[in-house]
C-alpha positions as CSV (number, residue, x, y, z in Angstrom):
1,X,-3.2,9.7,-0.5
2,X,-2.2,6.5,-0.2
3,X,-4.9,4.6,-1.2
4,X,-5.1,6.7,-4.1
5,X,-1.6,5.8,-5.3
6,X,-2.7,2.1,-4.7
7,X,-6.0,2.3,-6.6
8,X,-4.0,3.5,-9.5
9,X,-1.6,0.9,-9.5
10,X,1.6,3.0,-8.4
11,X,4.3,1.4,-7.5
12,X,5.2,0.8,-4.1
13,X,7.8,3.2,-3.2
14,X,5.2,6.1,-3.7
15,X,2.4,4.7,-1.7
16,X,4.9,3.5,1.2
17,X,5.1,7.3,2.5
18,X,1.6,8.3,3.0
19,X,0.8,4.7,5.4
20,X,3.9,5.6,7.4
21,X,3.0,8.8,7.6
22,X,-0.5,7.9,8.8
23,X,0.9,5.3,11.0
24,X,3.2,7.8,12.8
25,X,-0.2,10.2,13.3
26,X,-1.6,7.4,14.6
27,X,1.1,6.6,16.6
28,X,0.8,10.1,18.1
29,X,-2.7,9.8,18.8
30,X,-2.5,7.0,20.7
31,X,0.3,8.3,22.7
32,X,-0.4,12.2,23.0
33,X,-4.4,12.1,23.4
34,X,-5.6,8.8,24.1
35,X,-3.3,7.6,26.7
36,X,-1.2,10.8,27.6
37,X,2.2,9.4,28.4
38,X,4.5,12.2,29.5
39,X,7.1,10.9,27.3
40,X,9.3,14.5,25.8
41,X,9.9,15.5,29.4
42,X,12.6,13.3,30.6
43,X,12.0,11.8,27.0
44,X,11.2,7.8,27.3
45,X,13.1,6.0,24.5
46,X,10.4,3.4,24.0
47,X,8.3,6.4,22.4
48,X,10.7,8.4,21.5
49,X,12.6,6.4,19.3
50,X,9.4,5.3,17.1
51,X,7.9,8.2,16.9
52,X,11.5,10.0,15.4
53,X,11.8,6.9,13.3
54,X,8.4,6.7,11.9
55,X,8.4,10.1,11.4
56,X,11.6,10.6,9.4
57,X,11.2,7.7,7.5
58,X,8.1,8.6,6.3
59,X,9.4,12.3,5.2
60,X,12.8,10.4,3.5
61,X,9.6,8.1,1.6
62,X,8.3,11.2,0.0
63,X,12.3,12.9,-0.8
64,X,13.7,9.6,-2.4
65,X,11.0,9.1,-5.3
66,X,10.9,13.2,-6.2
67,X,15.1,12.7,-6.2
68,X,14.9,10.0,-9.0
69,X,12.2,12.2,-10.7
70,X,15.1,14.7,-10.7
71,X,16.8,17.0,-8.8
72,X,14.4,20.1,-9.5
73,X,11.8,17.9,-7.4
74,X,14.3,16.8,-5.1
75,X,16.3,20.1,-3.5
76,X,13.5,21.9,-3.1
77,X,12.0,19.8,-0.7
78,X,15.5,18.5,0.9
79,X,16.0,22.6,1.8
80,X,12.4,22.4,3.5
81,X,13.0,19.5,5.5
82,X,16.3,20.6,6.5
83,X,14.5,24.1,7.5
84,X,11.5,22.1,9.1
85,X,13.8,20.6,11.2
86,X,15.8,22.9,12.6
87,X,12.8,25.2,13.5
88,X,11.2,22.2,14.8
89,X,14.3,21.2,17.4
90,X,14.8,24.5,18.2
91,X,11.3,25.0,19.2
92,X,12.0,22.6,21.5
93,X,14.4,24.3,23.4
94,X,13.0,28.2,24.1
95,X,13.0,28.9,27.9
96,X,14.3,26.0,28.5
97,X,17.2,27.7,30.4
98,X,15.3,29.9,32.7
C-alpha cells in the first residue's frame, strides 16, 4: 500500500503507516518463525518493547491523517482500535489463573 501511495506522489504522512506496518510484520517474522525467541512468556523487553512500539505507531500513522480528513474518518476507526485492543490484551490473559 505503501508503494502505491509513493508512486502517486502522496505525501509522506500517508505512506509512513503501511512501511511501519510492514516493518513490524517483519519484525514478527523474524522473531516468531525464523528464530523462535520465547519472548511473551516471561516477556523480554528487548522484543517486547519494539514490537508494541512498531506496532502502535504504525496503527496511530493510519488514525492521525483520517483525523485531519475529519472526524467522520477519524472516530470510527479510534472506537476499533480501542476495541481491538482490549480484545487483544485480554486474550492474553484467559487461563492464565489456573
Amino acid at each position: 500500500m505503501g508503494i502505491g501511495f509513493v508512486a502517486r506522489g502522496a505525501p509522506v504522512n500517508l505512506v509512513i503507516a503501511p512501511f511501519l506496518l510492514a516493518l513490524w510484520a517483519g519484525f514478527g517474522l523474524v522473531v516468531d518463525t525464523w528464530l523462535r525467541i520465547p519472548w511473551r512468556q516471561p516477556p523480554m523487553l528487548q522484543v517486547f518493547i519494539p514490537y508494541i512500539v512498531l506496532y502502535t505507531v504504525s496503527l496511530f500513522g493510519f488514525l492521525f491523517p483520517l483525523w485531519e480528513m475529519g472526524w467522520r474518518l477519524g472516530l470510527p476507526y479510534t472506537v476499533l482500535f480501542v476495541v481491538h485492543t482490549v480484545l487483544n490484551a485480554s486474550s492474553h490473559f484467559v487461563g492464565a489463573e489456573g
